[in-house]
KOLDOKOL-423059 format. One record per atom (N, C-alpha, C, O): residue in one letter; chain; atom name; y, z, x. Coordinates in steps of 0.02 Angstrom, whole numbers, plus 50000, padded with zeros to 5 digits. Atoms other than C-alpha are relative to their C-alpha. Example, Ala and Ser with C-alpha at 12.3 -4.5 7.8 and 13.67 -1.06 7.14 Angstrom:
REM KOLDOKOL-423059
 type mol atom     Y     Z     X
    A   A    N 49941 50000 50045
    A   A   CA 49775 50390 50615
    A   A    C 50060 50000 50045
    A   A    O 50059 50033 50097
    S   A    N 49941 49997 49958
    S   A   CA 49947 50357 50684
    S   A    C 50055 50037 49961
    S   A    O 50110 50045 49986
END
This chain:
REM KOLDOKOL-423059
 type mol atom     Y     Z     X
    X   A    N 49941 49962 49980
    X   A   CA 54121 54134 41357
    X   A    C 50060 49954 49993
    X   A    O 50062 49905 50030
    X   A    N 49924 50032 49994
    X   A   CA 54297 54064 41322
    X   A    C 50056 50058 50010
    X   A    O 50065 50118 49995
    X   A    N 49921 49951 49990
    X   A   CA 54476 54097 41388
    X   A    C 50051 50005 49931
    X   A    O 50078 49963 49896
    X   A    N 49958 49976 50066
    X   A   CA 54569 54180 41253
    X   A    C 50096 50003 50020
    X   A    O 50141 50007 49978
    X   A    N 49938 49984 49987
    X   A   CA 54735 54196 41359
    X   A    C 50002 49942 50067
    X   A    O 49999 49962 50125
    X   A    N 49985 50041 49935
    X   A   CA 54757 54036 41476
    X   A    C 50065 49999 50001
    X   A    O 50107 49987 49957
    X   A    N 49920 50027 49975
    X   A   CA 54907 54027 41573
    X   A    C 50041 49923 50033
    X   A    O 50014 49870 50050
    X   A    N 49978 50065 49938
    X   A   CA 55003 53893 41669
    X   A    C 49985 50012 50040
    X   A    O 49979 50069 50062
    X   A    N 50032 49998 49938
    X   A   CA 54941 53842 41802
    X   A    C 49917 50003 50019
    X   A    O 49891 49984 50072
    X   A    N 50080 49974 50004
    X   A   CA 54750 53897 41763
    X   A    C 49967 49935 50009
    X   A    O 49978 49879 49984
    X   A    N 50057 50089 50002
    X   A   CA 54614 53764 41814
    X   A    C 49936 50038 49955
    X   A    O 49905 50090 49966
    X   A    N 50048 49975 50064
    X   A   CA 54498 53789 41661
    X   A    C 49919 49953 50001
    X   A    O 49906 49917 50050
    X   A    N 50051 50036 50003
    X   A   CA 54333 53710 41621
    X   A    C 50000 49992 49922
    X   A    O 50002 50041 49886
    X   A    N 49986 50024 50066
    X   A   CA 54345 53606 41450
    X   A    C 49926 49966 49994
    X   A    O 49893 49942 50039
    X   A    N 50041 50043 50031
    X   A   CA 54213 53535 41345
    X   A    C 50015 49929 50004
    X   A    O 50075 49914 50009
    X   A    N 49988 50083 49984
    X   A   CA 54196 53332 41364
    X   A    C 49943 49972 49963
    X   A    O 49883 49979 49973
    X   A    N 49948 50016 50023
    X   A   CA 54222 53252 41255
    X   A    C 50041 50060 49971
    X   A    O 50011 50109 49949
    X   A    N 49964 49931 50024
    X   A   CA 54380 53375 41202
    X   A    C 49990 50014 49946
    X   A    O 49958 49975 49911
    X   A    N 50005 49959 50079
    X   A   CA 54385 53483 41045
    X   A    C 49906 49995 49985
    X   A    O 49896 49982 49926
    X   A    N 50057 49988 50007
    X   A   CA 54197 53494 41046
    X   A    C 49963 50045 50041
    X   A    O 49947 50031 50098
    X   A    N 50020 49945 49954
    X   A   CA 54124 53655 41102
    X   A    C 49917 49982 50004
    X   A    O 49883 50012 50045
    X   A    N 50065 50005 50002
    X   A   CA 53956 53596 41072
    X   A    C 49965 49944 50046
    X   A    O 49904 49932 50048
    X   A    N 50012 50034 49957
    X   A   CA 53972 53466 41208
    X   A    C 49947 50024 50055
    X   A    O 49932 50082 50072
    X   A    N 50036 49988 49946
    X   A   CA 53853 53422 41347
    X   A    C 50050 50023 50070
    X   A    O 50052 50070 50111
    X   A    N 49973 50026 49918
    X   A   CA 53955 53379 41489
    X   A    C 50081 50036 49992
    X   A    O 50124 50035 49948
    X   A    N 49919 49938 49986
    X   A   CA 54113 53508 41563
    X   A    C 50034 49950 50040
    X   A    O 50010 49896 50056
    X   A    N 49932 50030 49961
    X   A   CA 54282 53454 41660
    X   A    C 50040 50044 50001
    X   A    O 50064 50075 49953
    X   A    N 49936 49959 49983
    X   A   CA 54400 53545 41753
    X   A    C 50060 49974 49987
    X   A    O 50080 49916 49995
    X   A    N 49918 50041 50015
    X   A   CA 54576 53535 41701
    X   A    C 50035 50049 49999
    X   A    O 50015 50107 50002
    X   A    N 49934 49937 49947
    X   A   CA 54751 53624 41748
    X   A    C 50060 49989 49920
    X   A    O 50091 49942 49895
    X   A    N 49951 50001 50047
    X   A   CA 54847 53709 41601
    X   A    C 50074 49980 50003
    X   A    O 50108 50020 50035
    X   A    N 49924 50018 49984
    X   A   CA 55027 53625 41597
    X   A    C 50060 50021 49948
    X   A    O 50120 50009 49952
    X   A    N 49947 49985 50044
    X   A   CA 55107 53695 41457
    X   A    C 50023 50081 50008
    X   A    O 49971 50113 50004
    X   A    N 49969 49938 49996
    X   A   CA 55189 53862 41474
    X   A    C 49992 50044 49945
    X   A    O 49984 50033 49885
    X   A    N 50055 49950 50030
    X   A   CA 55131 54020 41429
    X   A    C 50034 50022 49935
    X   A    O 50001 50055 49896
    X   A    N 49973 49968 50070
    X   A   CA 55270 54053 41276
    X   A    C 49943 49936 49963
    X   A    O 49891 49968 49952
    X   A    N 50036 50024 50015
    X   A   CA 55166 53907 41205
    X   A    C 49945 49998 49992
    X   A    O 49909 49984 49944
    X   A    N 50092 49978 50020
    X   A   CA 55010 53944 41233
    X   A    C 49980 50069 49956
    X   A    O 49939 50076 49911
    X   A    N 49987 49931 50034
    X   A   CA 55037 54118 41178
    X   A    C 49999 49995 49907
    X   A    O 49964 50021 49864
    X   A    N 49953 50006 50076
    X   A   CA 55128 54070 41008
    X   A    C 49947 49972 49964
    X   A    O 49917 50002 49919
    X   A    N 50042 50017 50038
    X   A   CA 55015 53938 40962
    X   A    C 49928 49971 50006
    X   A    O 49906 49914 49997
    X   A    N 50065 50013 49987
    X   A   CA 54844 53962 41004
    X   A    C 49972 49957 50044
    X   A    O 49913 49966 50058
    X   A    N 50002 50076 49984
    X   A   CA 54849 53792 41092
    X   A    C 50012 50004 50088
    X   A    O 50039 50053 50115
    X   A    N 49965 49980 49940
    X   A   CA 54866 53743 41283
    X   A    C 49991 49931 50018
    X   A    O 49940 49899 50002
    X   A    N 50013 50079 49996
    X   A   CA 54906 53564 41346
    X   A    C 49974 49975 50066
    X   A    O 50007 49976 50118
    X   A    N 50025 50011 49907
    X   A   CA 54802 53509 41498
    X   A    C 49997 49940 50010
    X   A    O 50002 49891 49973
    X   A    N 50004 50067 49960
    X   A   CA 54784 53391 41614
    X   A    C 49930 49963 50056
    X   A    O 49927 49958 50118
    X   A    N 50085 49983 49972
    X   A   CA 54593 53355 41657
    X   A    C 50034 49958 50081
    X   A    O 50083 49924 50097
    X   A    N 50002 50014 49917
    X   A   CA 54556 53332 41858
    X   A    C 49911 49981 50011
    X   A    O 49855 49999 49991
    X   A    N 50041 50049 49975
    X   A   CA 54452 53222 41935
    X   A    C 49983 49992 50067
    X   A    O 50030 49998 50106
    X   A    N 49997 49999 49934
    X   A   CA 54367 53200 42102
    X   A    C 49986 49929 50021
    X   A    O 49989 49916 50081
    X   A    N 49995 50055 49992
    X   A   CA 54341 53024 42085
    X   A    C 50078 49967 50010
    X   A    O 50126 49987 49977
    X   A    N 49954 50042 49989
    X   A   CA 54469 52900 42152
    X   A    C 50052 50052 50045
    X   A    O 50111 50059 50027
    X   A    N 49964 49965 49968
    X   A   CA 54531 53021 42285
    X   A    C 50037 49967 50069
    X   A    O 50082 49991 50103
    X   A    N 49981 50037 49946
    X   A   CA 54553 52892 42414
    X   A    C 50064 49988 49993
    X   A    O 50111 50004 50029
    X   A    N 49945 50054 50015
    X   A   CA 54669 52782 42321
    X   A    C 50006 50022 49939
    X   A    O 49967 50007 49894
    X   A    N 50000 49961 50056
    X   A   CA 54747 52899 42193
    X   A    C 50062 49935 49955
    X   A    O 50111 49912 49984
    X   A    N 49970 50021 50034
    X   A   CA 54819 52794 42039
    X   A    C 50072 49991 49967
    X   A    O 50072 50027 49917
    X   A    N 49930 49975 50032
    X   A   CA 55009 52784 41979
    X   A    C 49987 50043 49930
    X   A    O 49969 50020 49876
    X   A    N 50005 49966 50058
    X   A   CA 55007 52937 41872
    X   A    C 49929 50061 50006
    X   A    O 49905 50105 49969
    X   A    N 50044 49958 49965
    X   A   CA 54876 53011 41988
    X   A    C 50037 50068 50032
    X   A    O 50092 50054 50055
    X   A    N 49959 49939 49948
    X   A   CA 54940 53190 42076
    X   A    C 49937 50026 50035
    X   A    O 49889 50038 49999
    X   A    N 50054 49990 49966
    X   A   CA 54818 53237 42222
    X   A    C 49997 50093 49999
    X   A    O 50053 50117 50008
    X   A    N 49981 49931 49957
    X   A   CA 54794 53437 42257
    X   A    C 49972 50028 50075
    X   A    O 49919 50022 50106
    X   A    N 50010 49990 49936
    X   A   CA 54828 53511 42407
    X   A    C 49958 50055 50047
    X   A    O 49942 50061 50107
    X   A    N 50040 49951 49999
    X   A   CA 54739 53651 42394
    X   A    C 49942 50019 49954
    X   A    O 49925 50078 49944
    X   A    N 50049 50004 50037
    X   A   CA 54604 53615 42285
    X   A    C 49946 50072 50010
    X   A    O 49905 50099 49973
    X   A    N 50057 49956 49983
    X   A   CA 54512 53742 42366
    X   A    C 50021 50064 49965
    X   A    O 49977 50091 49932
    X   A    N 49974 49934 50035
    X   A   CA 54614 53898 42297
    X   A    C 49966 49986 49917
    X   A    O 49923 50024 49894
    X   A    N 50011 50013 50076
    X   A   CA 54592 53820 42104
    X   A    C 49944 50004 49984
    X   A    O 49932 49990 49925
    X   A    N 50078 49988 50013
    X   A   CA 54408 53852 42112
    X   A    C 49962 49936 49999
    X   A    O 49910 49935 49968
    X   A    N 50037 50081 50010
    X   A   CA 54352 53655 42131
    X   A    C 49963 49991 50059
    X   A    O 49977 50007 50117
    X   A    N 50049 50020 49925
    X   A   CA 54219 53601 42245
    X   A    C 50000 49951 50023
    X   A    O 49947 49929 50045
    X   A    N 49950 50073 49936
    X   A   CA 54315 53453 42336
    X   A    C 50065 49964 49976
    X   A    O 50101 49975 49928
    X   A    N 49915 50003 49971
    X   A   CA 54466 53382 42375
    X   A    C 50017 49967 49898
    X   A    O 49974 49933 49870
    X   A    N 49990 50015 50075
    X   A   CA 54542 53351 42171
    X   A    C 50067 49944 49968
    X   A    O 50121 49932 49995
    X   A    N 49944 50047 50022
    X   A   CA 54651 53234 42081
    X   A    C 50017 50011 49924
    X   A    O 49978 49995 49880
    X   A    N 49992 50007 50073
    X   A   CA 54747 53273 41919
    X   A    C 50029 49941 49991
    X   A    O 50068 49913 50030
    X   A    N 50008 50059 50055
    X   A   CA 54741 53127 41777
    X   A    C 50079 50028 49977
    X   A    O 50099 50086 49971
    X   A    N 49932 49999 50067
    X   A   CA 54924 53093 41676
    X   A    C 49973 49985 49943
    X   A    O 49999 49943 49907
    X   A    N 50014 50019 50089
    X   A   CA 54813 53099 41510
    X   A    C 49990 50068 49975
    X   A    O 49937 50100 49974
    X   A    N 50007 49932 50007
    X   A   CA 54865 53257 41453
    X   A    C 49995 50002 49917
    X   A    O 50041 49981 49882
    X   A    N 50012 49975 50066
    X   A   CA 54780 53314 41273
    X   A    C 50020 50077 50005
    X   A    O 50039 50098 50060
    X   A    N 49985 49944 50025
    X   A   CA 54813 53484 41205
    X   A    C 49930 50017 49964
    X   A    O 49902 49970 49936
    X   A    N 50060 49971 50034
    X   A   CA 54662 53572 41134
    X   A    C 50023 50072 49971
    X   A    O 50080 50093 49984
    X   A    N 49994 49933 50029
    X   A   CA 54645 53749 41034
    X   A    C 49957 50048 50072
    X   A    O 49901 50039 50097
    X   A    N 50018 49947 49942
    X   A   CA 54620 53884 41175
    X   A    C 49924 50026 49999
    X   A    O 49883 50026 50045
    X   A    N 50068 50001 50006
    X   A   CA 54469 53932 41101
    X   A    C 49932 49967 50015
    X   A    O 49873 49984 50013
    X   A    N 50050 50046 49972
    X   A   CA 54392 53787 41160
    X   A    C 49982 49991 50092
    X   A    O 49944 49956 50126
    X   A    N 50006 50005 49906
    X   A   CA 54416 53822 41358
    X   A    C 49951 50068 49992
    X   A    O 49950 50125 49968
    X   A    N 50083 49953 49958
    X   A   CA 54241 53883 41431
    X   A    C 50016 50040 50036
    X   A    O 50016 50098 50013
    X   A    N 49983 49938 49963
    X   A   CA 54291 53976 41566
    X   A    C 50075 49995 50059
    X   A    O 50110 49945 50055
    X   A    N 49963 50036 49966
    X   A   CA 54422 53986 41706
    X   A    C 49983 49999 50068
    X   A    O 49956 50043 50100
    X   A    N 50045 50015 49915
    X   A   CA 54378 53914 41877
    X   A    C 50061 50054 50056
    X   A    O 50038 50099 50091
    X   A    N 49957 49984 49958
    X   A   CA 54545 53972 41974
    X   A    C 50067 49980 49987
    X   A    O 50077 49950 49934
    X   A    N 49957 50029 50016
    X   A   CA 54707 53935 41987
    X   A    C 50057 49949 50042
    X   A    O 50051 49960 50103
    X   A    N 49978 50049 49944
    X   A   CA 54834 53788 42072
    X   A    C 50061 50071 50051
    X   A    O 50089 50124 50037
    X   A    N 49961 49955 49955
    X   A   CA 54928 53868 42219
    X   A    C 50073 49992 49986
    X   A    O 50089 49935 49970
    X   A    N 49917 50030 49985
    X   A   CA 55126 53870 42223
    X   A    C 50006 49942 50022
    X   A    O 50009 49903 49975
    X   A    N 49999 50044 49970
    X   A   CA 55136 53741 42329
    X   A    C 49973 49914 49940
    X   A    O 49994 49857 49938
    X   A    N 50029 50071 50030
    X   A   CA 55028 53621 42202
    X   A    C 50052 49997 49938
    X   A    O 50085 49950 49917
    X   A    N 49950 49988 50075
    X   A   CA 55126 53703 42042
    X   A    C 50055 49967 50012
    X   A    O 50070 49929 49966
    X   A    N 49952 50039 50005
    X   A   CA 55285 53631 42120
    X   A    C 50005 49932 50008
    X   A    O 50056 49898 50005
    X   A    N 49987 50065 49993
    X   A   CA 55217 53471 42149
    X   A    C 49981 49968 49952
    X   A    O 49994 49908 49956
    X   A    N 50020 50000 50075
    X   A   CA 55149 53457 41974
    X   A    C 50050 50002 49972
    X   A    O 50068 49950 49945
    X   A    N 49915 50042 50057
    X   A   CA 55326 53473 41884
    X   A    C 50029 49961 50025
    X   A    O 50054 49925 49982
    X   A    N 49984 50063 49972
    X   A   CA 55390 53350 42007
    X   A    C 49971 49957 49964
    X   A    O 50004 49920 49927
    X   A    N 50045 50055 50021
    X   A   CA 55242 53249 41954
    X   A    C 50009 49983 49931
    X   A    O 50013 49924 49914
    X   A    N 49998 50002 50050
    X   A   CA 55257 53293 41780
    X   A    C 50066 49974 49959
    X   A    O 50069 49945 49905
    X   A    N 49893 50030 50022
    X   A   CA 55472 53254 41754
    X   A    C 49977 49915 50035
    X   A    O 49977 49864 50001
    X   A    N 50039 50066 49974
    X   A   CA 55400 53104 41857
    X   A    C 49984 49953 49951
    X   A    O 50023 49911 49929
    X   A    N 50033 50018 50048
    X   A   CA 55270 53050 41735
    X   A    C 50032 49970 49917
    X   A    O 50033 49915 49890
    X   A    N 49964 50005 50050
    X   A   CA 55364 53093 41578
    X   A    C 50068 49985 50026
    X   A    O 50094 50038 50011
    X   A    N 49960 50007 49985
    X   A   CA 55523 53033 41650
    X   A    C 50064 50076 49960
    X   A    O 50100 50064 49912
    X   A    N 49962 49962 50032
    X   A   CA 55622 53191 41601
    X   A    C 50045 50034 50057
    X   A    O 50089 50074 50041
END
């Protein structure tokens, strides 16, 4: 089953390693590119999440606060190593980040990318 229409915001489940649907091993990750983009060109740029290193989250780490809404089964941490994949390649979608996380994600993200 893949998502044919991910939006922003969506916590997805990606193949790992990326661009390989034929992978063993899945990872949740939170679409960051906006939906005229994803729309237009097939494509959607994420940001895989991690539940390791939740203690002592990394510069370039963003914790969520509501992990629990996004469909994850404990407390989560999105990664600043954001690839882009072809949409076709997201498995399914777990849930999605709450308001609350979405605004602290473009913080994080103008942050990150200094923009």
């Amino acid at each position: 089953m893949t998502v044919s229409n991910a939006h922003h915001g969506d916590v997805v489940l990606v193949p790992f390693p990326l661009n390989s649907p034929s992978a063993n091993q899945r990872r949740p990750a939170v679409v960051v590119s906006g939906d005229y983009y994803n729309s237009g060109t097939g494509e959607v740029v994420i940001a895989p999440i991690t539940g390791h290193g939740r203690a002592a989250p990394r510069i370039g780490d963003y914790g969520l606060m509501d992990w629990q809404d996004a469909g994850l089964l404990g407390p989560s941490t999105v990664r600043a190593r954001l690839a882009t994949l072809r949409s076709s390649h997201l498995l399914r979608r777990l849930g999605g980040v709450s308001r609350r996380d979405m605004e602290g994600l473009a913080q994080w993200l103008r942050r990150v990318m200094e923009l």
